[in-house]
Biopython code that builds the backbone (N, CA, C, O; Angstrom):
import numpy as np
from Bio.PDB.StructureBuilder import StructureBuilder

atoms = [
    (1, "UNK", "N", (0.842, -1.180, 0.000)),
    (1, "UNK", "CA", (0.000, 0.000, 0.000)),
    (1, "UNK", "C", (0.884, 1.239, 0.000)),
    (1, "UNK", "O", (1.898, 1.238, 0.697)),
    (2, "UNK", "N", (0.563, 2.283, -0.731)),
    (2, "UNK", "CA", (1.306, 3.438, -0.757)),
    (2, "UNK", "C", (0.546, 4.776, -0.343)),
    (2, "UNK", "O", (-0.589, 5.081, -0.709)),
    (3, "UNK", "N", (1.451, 5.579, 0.554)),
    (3, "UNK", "CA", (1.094, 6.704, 1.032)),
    (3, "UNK", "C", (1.907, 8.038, 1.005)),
    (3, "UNK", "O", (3.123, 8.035, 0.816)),
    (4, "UNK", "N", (1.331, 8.945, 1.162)),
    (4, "UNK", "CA", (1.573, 10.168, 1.122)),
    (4, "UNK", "C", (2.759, 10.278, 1.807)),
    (4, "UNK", "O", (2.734, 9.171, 2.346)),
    (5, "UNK", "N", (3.771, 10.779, 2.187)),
    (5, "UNK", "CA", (4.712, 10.678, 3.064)),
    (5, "UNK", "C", (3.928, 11.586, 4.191)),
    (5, "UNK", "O", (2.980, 12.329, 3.934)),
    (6, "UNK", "N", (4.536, 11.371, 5.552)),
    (6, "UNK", "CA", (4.128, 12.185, 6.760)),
    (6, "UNK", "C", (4.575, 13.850, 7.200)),
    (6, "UNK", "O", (4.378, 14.508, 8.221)),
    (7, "UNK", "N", (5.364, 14.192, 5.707)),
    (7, "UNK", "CA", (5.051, 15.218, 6.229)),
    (7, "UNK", "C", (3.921, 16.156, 5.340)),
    (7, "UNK", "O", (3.800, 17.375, 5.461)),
    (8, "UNK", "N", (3.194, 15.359, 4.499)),
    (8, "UNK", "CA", (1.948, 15.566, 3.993)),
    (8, "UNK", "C", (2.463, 16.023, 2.826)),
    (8, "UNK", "O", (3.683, 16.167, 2.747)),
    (9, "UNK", "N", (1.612, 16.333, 1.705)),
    (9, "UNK", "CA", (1.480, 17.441, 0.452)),
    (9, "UNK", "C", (1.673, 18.641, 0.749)),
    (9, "UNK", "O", (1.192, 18.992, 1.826)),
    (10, "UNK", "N", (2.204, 19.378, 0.171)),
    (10, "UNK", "CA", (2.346, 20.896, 0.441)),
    (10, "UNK", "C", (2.559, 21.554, -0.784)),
    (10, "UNK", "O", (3.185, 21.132, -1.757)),
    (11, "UNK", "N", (1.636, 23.266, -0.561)),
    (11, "UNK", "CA", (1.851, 23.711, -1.900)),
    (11, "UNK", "C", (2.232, 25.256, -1.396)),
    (11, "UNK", "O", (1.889, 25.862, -0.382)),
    (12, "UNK", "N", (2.798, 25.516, -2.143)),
    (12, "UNK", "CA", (3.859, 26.876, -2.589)),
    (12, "UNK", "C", (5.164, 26.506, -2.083)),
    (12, "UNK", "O", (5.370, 25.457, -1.473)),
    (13, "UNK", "N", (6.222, 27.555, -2.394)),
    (13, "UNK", "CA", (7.261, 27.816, -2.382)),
    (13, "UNK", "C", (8.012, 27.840, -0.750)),
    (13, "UNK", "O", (8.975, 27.195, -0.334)),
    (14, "UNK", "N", (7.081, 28.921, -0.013)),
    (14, "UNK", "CA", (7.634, 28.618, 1.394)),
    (14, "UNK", "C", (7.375, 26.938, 2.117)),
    (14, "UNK", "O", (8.170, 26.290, 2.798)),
    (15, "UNK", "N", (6.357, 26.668, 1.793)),
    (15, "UNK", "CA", (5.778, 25.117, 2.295)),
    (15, "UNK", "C", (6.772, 24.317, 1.588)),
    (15, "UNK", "O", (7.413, 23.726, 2.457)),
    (16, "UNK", "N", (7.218, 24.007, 0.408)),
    (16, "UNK", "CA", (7.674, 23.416, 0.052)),
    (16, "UNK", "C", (9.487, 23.386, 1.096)),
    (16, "UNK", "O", (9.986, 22.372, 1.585)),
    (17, "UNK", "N", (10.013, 24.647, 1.144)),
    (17, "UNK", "CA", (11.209, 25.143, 1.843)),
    (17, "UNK", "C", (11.161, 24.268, 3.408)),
    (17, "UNK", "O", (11.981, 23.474, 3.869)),
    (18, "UNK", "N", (9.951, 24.736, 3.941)),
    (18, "UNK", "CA", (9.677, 24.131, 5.074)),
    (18, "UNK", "C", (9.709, 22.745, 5.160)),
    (18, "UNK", "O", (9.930, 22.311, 6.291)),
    (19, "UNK", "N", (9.553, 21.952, 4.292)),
    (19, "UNK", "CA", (8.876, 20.730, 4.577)),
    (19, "UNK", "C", (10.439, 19.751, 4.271)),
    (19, "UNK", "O", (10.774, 18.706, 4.829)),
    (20, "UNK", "N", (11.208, 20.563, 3.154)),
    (20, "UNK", "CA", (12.591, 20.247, 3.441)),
    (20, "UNK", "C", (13.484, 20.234, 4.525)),
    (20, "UNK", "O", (13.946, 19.216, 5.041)),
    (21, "UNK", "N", (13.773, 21.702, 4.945)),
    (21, "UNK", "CA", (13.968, 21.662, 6.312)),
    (21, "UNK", "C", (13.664, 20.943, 7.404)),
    (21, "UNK", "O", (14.558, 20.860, 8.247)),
    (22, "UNK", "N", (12.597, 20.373, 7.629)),
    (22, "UNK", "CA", (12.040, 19.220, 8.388)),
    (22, "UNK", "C", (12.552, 17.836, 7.912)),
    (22, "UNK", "O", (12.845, 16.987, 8.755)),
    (23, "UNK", "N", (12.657, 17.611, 6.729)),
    (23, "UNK", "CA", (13.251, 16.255, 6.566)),
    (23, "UNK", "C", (14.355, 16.327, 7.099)),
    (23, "UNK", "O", (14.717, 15.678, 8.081)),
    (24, "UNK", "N", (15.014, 17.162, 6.466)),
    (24, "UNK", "CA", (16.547, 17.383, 6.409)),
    (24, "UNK", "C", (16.823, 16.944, 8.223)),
    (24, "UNK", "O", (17.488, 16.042, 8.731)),
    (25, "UNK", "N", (16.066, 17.925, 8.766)),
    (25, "UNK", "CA", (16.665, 18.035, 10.644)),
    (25, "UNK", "C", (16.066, 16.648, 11.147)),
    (25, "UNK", "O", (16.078, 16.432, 12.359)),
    (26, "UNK", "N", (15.442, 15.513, 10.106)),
    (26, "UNK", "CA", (15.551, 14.168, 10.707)),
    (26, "UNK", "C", (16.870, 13.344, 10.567)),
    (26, "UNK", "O", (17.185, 12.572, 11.473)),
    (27, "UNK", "N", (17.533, 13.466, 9.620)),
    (27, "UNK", "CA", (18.233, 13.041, 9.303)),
    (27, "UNK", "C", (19.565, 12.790, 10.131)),
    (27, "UNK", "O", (19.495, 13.632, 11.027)),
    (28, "UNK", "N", (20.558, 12.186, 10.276)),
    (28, "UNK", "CA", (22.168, 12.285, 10.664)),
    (28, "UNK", "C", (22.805, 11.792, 9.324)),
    (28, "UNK", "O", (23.826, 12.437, 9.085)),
    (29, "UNK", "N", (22.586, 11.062, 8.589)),
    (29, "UNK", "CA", (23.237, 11.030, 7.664)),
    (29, "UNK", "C", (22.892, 10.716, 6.374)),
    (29, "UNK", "O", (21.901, 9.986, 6.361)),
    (30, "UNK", "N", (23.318, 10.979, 5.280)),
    (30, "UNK", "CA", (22.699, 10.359, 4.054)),
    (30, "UNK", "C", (23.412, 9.702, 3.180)),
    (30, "UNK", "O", (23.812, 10.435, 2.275)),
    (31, "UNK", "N", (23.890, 8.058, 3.048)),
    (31, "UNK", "CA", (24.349, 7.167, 2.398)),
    (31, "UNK", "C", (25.006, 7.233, 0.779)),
    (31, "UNK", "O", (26.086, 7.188, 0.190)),
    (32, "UNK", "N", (23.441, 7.381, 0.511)),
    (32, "UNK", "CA", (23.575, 7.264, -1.082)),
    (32, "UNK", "C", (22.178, 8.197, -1.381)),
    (32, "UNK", "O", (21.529, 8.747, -0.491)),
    (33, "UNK", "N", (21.820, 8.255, -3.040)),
    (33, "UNK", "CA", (21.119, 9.032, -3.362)),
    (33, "UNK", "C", (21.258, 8.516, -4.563)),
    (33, "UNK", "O", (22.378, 8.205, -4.968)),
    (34, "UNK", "N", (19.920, 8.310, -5.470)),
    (34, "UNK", "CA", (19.462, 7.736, -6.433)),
    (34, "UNK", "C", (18.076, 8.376, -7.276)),
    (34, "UNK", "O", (17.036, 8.578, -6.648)),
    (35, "UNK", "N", (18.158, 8.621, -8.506)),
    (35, "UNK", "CA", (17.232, 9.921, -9.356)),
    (35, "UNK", "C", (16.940, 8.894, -10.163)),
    (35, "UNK", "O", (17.674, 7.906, -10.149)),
    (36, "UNK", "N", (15.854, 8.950, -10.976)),
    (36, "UNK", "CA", (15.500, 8.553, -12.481)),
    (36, "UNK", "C", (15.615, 9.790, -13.073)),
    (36, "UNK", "O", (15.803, 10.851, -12.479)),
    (37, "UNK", "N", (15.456, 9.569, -14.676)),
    (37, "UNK", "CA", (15.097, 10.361, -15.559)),
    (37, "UNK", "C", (13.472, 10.734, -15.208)),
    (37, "UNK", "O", (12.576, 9.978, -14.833)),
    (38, "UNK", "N", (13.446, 12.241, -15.486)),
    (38, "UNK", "CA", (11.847, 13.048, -15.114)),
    (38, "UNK", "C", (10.794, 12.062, -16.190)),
    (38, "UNK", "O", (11.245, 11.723, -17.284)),
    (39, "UNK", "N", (9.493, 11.685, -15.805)),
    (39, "UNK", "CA", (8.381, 11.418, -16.603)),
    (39, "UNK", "C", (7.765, 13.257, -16.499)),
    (39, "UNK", "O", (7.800, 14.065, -15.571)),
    (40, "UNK", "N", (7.202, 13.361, -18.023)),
    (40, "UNK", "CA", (6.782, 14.635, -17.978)),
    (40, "UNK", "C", (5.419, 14.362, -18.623)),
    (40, "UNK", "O", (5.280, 13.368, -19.336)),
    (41, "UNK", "N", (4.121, 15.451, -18.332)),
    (41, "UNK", "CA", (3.304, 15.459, -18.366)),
    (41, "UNK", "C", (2.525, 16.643, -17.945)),
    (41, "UNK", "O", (1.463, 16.710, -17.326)),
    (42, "UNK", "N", (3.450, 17.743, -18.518)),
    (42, "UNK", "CA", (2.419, 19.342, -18.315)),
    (42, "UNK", "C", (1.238, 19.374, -17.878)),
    (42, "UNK", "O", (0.339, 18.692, -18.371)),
    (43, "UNK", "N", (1.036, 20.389, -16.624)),
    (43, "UNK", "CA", (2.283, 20.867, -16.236)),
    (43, "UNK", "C", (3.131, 19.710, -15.176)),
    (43, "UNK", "O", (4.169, 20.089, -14.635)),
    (44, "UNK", "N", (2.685, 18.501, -14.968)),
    (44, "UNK", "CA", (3.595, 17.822, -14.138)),
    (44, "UNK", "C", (5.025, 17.289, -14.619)),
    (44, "UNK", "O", (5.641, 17.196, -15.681)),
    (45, "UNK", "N", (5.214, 17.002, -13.320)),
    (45, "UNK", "CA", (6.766, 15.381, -13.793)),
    (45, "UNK", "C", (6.495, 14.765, -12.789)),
    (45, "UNK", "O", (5.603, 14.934, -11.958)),
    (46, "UNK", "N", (7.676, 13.673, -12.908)),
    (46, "UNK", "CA", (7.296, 12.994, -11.758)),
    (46, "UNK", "C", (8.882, 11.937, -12.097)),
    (46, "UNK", "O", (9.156, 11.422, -13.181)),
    (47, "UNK", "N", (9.631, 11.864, -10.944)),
    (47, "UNK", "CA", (10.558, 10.296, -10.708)),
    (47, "UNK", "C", (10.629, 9.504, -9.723)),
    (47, "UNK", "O", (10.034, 9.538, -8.646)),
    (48, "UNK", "N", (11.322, 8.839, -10.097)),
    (48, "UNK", "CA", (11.576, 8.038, -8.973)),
    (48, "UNK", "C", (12.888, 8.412, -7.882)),
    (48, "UNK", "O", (13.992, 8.649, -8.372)),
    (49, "UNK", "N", (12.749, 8.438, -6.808)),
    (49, "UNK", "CA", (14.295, 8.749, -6.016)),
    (49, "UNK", "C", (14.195, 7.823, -5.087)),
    (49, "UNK", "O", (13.122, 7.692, -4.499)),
    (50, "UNK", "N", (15.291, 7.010, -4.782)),
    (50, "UNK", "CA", (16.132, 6.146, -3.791)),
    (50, "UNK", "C", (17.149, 6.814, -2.946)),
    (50, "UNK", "O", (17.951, 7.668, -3.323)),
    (51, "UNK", "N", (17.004, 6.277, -1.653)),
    (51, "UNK", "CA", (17.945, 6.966, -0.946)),
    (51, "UNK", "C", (18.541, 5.834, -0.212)),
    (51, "UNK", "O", (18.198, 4.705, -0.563)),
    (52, "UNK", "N", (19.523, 5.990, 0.918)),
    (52, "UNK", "CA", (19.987, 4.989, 1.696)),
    (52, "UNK", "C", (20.264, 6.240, 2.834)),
    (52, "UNK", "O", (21.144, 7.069, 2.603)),
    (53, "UNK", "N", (19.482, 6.302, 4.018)),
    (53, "UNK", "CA", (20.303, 7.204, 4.882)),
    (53, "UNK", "C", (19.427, 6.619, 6.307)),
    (53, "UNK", "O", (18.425, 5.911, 6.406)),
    (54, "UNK", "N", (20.321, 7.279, 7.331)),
    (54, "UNK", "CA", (20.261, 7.505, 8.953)),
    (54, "UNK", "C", (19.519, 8.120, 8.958)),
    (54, "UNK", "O", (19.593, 9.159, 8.302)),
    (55, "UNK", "N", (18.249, 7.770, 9.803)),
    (55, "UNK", "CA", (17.602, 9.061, 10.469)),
    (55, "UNK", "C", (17.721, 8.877, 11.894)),
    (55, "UNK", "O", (17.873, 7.770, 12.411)),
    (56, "UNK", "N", (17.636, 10.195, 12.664)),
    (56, "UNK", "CA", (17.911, 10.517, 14.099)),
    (56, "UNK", "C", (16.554, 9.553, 15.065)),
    (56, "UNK", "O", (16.911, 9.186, 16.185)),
    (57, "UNK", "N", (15.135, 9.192, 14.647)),
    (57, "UNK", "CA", (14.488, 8.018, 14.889)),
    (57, "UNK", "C", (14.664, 7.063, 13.828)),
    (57, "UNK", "O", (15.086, 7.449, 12.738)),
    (58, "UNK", "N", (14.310, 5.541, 14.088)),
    (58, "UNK", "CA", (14.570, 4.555, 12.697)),
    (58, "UNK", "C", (15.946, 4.169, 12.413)),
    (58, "UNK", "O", (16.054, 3.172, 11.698)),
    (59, "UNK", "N", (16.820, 4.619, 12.730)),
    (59, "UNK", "CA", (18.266, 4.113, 12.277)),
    (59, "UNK", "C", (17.907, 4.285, 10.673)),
    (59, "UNK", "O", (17.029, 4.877, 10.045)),
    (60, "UNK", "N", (19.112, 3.410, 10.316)),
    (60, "UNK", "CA", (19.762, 3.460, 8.514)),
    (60, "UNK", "C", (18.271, 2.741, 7.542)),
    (60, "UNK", "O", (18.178, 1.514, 7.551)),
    (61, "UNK", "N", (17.401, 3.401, 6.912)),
    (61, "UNK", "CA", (16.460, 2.624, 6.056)),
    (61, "UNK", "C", (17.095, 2.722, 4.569)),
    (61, "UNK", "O", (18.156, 3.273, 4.279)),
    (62, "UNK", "N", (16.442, 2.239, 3.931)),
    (62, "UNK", "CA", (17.009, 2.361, 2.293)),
    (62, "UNK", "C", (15.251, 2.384, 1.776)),
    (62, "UNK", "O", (14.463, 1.466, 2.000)),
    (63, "UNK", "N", (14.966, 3.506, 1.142)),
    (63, "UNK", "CA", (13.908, 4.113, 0.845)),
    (63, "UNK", "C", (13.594, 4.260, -0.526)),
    (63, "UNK", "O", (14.441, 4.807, -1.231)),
    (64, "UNK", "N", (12.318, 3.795, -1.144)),
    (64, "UNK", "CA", (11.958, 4.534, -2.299)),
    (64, "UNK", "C", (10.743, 5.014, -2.787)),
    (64, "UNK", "O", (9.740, 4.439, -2.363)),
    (65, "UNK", "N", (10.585, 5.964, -3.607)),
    (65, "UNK", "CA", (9.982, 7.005, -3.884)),
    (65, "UNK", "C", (9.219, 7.415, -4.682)),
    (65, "UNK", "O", (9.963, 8.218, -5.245)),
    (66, "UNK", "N", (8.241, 7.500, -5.212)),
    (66, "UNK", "CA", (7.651, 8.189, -6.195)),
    (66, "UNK", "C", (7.364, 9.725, -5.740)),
    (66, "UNK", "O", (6.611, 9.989, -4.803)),
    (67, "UNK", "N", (8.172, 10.887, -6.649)),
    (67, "UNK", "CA", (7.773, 12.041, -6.868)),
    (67, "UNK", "C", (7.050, 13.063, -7.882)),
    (67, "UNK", "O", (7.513, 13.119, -9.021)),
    (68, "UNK", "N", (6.069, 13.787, -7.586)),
    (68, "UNK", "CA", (5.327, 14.008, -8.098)),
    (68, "UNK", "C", (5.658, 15.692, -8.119)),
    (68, "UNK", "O", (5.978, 16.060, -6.989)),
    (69, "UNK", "N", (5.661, 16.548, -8.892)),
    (69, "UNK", "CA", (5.776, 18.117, -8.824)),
    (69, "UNK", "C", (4.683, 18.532, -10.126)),
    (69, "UNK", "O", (4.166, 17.999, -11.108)),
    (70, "UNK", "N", (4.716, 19.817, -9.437)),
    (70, "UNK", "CA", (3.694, 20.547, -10.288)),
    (70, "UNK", "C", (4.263, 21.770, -10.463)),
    (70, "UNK", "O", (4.713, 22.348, -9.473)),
    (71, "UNK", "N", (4.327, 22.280, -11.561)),
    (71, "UNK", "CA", (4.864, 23.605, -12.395)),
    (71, "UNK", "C", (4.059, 24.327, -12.618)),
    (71, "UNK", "O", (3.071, 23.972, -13.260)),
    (72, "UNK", "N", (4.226, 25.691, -12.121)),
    (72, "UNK", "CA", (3.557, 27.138, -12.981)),
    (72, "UNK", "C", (4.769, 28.228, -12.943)),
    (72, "UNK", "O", (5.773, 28.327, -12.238)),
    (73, "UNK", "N", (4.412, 28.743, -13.657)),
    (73, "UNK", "CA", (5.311, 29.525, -14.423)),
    (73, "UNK", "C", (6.809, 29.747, -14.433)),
    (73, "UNK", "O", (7.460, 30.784, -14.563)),
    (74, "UNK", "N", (7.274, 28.151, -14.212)),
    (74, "UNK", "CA", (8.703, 27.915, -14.156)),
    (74, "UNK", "C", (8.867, 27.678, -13.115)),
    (74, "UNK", "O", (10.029, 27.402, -12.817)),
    (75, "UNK", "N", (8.191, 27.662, -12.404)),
    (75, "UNK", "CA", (8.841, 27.171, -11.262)),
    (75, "UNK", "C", (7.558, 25.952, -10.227)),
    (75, "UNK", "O", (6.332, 25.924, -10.334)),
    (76, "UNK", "N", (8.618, 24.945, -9.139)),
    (76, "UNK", "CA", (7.508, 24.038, -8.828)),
    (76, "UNK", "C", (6.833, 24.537, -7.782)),
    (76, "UNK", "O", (7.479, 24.922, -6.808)),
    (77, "UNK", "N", (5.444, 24.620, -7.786)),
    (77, "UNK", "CA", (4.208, 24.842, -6.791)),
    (77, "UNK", "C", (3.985, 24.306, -6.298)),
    (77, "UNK", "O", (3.485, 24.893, -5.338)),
    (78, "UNK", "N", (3.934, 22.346, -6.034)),
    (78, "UNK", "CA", (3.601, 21.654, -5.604)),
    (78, "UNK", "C", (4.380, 20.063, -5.814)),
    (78, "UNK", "O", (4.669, 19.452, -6.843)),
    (79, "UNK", "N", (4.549, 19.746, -4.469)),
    (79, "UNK", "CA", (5.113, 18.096, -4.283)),
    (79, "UNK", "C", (4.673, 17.267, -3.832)),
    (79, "UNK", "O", (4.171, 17.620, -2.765)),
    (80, "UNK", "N", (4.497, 15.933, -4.078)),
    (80, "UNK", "CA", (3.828, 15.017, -3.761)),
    (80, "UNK", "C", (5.059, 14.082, -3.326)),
    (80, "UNK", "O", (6.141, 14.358, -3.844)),
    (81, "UNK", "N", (5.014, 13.126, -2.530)),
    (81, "UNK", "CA", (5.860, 11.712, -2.618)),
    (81, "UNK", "C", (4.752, 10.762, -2.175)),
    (81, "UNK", "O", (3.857, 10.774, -1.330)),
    (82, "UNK", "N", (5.300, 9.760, -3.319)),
    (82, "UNK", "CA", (4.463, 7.806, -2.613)),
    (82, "UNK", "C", (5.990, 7.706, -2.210)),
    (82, "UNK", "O", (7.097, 8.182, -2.460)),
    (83, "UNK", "N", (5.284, 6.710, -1.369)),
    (83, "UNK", "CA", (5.995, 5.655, -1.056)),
    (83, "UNK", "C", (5.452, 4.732, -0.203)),
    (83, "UNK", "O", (4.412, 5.153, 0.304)),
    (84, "UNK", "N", (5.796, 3.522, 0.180)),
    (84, "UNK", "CA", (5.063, 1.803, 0.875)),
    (84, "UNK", "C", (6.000, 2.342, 2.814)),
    (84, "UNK", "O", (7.193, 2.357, 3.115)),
    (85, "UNK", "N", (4.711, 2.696, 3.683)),
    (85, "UNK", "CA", (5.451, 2.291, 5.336)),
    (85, "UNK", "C", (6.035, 1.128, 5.731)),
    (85, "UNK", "O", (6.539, 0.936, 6.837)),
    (86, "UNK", "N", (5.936, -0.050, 4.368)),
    (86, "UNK", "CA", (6.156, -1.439, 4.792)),
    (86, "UNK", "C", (7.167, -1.312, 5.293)),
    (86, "UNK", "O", (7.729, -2.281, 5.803)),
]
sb = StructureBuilder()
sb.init_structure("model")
sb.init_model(0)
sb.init_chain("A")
sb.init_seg("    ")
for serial, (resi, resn, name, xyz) in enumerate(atoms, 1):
    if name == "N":
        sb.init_residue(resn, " ", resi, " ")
    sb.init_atom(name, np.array(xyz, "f"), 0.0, 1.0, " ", f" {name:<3s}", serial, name[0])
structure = sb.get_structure()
């Protein structure tokens, strides 16, 4: 089953800033890091990202991703991530 990540959907520019910042200050370390090529679909995209990292609860997971963004006028408005709590 796939879900929204916990720190929810968020839209604009500051929300989006924020919601980084919050990942980020879970973290202690980050392993590896893994991108696909963008699927595009105006105004969306969307890839896949893999990670391998430490977080400060959970210890070391190896994670993956479906991302979802939304574009207006050059720039992204909105992010989505799937991903499985399994």
């Amino acid at each position: 089953m796939s879900w929204t990540g916990p720190l929810g959907s968020v839209e604009g520019l500051e929300a989006i800033k924020e919601k980084g910042r919050q990942f980020n200050a879970s973290l202690t370390e980050v392993h590896a890091i893994e991108v696909s090529e963008p699927l595009i679909a105006e105004p969306f995209f969307s890839l896949v990202m893999g990670f391998d990292a430490t977080f400060k609860e959970g210890g070391r997971r190896a994670l993956r991703e479906i991302c979802v963004y939304e574009v207006a006028n050059d720039k992204i408005v909105r992010e989505q991530f799937f991903y499985s709590m399994g």
